[in-house]
N, C-alpha and C positions, 0 to 999 in steps of 0.2 A: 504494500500500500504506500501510496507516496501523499507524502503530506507534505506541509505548506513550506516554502523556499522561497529567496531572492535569487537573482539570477542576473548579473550587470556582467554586456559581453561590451569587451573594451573596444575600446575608435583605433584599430591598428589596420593598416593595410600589410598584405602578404604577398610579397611575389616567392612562387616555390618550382623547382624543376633542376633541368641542367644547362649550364652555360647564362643562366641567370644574371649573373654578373654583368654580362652585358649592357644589362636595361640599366646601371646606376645612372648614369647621365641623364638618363629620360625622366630617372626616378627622380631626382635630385630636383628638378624644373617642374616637375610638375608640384614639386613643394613649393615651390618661388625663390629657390636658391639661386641664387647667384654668385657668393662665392663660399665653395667648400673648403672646411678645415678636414684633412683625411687625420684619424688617430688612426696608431696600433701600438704595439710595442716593438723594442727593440729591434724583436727577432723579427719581426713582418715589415720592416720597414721597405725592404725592397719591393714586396706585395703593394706596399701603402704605395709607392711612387707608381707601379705601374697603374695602379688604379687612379692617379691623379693624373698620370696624362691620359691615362680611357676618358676622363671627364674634361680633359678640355680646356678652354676657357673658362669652366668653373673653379676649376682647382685654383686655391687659394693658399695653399701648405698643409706642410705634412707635421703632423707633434706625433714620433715614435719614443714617448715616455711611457704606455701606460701601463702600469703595473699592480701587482695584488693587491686585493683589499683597498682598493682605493684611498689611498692618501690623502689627504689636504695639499700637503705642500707639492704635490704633483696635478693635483686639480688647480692649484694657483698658477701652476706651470704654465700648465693648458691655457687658462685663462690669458695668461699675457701672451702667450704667444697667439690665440683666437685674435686678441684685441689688435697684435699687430701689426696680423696679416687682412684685417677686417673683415673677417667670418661672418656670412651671417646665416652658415649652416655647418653641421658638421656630421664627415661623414665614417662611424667606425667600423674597422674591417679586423676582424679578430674574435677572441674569447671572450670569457668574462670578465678581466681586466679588462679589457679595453670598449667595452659596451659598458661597464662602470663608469668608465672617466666619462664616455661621452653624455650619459644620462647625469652624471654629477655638474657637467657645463650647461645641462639642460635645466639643471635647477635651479641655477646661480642665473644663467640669463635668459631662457624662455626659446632658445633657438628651434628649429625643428631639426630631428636626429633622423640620417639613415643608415639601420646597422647591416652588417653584413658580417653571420657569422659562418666563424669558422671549426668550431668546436660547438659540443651540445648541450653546452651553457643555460642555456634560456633567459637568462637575467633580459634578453633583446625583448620577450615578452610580456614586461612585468612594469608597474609604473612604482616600484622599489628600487632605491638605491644602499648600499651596504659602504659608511666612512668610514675608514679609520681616524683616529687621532690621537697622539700619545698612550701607542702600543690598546687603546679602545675600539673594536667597532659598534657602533651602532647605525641601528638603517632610519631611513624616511623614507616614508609613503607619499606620493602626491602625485595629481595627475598629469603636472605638465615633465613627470622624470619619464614616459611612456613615449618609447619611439611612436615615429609618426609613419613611417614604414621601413619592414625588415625584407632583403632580398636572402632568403636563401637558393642555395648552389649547392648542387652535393658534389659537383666539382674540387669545388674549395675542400670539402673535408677528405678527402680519396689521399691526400697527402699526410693527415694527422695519423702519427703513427701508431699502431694496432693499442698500446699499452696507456696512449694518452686518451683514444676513443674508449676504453673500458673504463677509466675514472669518471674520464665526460659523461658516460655513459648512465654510468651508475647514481652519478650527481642530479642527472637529467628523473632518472626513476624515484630517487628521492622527494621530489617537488609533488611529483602522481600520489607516492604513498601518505604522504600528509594532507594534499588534499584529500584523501576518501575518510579521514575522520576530523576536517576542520570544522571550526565552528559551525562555519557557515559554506559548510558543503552542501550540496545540489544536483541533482540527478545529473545533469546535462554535464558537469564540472567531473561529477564520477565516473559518467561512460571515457570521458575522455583521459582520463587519467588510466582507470584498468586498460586501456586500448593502447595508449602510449607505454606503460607499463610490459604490455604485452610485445607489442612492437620493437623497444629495446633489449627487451631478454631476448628474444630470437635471433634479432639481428648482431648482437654483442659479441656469440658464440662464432658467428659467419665470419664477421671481421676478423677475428683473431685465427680462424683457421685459414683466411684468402684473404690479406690487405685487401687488394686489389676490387675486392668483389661488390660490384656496381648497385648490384640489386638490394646488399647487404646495409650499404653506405645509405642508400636510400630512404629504404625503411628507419636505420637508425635516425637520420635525420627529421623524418617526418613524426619517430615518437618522438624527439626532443620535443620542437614546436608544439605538441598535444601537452606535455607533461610542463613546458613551457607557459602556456597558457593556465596549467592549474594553477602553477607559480604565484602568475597575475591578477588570477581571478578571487581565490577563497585566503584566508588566513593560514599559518601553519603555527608548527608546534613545537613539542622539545629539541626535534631533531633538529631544526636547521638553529633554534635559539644557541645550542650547545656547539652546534659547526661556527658559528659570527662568534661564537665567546673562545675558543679556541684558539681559530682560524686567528682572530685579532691578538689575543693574547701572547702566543705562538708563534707568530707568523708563518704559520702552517698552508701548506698548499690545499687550497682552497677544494678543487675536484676529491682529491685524496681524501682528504681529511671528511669529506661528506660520505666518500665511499666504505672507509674503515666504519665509520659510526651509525653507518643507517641501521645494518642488522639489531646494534644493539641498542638504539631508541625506538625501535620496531616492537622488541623483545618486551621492553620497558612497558610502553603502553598494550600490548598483545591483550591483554583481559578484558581490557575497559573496549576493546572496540575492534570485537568477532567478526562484524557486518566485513569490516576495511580486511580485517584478514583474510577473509574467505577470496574475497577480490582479487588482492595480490596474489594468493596463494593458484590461484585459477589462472593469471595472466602469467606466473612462471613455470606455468606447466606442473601444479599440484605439489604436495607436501605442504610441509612449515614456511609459511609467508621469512622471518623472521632467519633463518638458520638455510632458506633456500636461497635466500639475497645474501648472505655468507657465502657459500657455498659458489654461487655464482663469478662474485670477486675471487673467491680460490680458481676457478677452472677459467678465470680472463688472467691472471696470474698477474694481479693488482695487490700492492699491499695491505695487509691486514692488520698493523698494529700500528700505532698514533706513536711509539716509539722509534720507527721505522721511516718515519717523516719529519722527526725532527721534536718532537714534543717531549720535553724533559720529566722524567719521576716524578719529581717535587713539585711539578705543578698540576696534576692529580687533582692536591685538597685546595688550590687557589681555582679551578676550573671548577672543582663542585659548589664552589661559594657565589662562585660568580655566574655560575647554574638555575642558583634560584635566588639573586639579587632583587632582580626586578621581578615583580610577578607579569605574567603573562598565560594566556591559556592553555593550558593541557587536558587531551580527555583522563588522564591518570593524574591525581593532586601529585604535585610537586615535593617529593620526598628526599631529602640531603645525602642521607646514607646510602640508601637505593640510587640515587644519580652518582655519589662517589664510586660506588660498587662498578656502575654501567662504565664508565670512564675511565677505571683498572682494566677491566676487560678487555676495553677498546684499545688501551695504551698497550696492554699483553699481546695482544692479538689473538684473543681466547676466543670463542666459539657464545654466541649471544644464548641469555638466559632468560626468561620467562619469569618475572616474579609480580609479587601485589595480588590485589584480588579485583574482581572485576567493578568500576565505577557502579 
């Protein structure tokens, strides 16, 4: 029986296929740009340029600064260098660095964003941004951090290598499993999350046995976008709060660190919300929801312990405090001991556990 729901489908345009890349130009004018700032980072820089001369007389410069967890002092970067070049769009080609910085320039000045990703991020789908600030992340919600349209290209990701699309990967399924018990989940919000859920456990296994394989690339890309959109649409929960307090704490890699922990904030909430298990457990081909998305990162041969990423012992009991600092919603009450416990696990790289009773 389906009862009563809100349901707010975002103002985003989607261009989706292969060779997609090409329409930036068109894309970009038909926002009313006229002169693009290209971000990426570093390593895409050369990506960034060739895409500035694809655009033309639009292209306005490249900022290949952007980096994890989005920083301030590197959104101030951007900033001056948007103001120098007189941007008055900006367009990001990359992951989720670098769809950060540009939806963080997107809040400070109102520009309209075209992201182009490259990994299976989703953050391109969401009107959420995640700062950093003195070793802190915290996010903002608001509607004008929401690209204005995203091209995806499964072109583009045929090059991200097997090991980096499995954390991508699993980062992306994350965003799906919290929305099937957010607050304010929603049928429409659930088909689409089990679907893209579904979509990247298939596809994850393909990748890693054939780089190369088109149809594999495909599908992964198309559950990201689904799993993407849950992202932007409903609320979430312990899991991603514990990946931003981490992730910032740490300076922990952002994909990984969501990959290590999902089984075991999965586990965490497991009793209070059967409905969401049964979902996941159905979209990765049956068993334990919680121990089968373990299990998955073993056989993508992603790591599995938060000490393995860089996350030191000792801060364990500063990540369980800072766990339940703020209140925020969970379908399981937010328990110290039991999230310290969940958090050893994860830093061991043990095998998620089931505890609490059900909501």
């Amino acid at each position: 029986m389906i009862g009563s729901f809100t349901f707010e489908n975002l103002p985003c345009r989607v261009v989706f296929g292969s060779g997609t890349l090409a329409a930036a130009k068109a894309e970009v004018e038909r926002l009313g740009g006229k002169r693009a700032l290209v971000l990426t980072t570093p390593q895409q820089e050369a990506q960034g340029k060739q895409l500035g001369a694809a655009l033309g007389s639009l292209y306005a410069g490249i900022f290949p600064g952007a980096t994890m967890h989005t920083p301030v002092e590197v959104t101030a970067q951007a900033l001056a260098a948007m103001q120098a070049c007189e941007a008055d769009c900006v367009v990001s080609l990359g992951g989720g660095s670098t769809t950060g910085l540009g939806k963080a320039l997107a809040l400070r000045t109102g520009v309209n964003q075209l992201c182009i990703p490259t990994t299976y991020a989703g953050s391109e789908m969401t009107p959420i941004v995640g700062q950093t600030e003195n070793g802190l992340k915290t996010t903002v919600r608001d509607a004008a951090i929401l690209p204005e349209t995203v091209i995806y290209d499964v072109d583009l990701t045929l090059t991200l290598p097997a090991g980096l699309a499995a954390t991508s990967g699993i980062n992306a399924i994350a965003h799906a499993v919290e929305a099937l018990y957010a607050r304010d989940t929603n049928p429409v919000t659930s088909l689409m999350a089990e679907e893209g859920i579904r979509a990247l456990a298939r596809a994850l296994p393909a990748i890693a046995a054939r780089s190369d394989d088109r149809e594999a690339r495909t599908e992964a890309l198309y559950g990201a976008w689904l799993c993407g959109v849950c992202l932007g649409t409903v609320g979430m929960a312990l899991h991603h709060k514990l990946c931003h307090t981490l992730g910032g704490t740490f300076d922990l890699p952002h994909a990984e660190t969501h990959t290590i922990v999902l089984p075991h904030a999965l586990a965490y909430n497991a009793t209070a919300v059967p409905d969401a298990m049964k979902r996941i457990s159905r979209a990765i081909g049956g068993g334990d929801a919680a121990q089968g998305l373990y299990d998955l990162a073993r056989r993508l041969n992603a790591k599995l312990a938060l000490r393995d990423i860089g996350m030191p012992e000792s801060g364990i009991d500063k990540a369980a405090d800072l766990a339940v600092t703020n209140a925020y919603w969970n379908p399981r009450p937010l328990e110290r001991n039991a999230i310290r416990d969940l958090i050893a696990r994860a830093w061991a790289g043990e095998p998620p556990v089931a505890t609490g009773v059900a909501a």
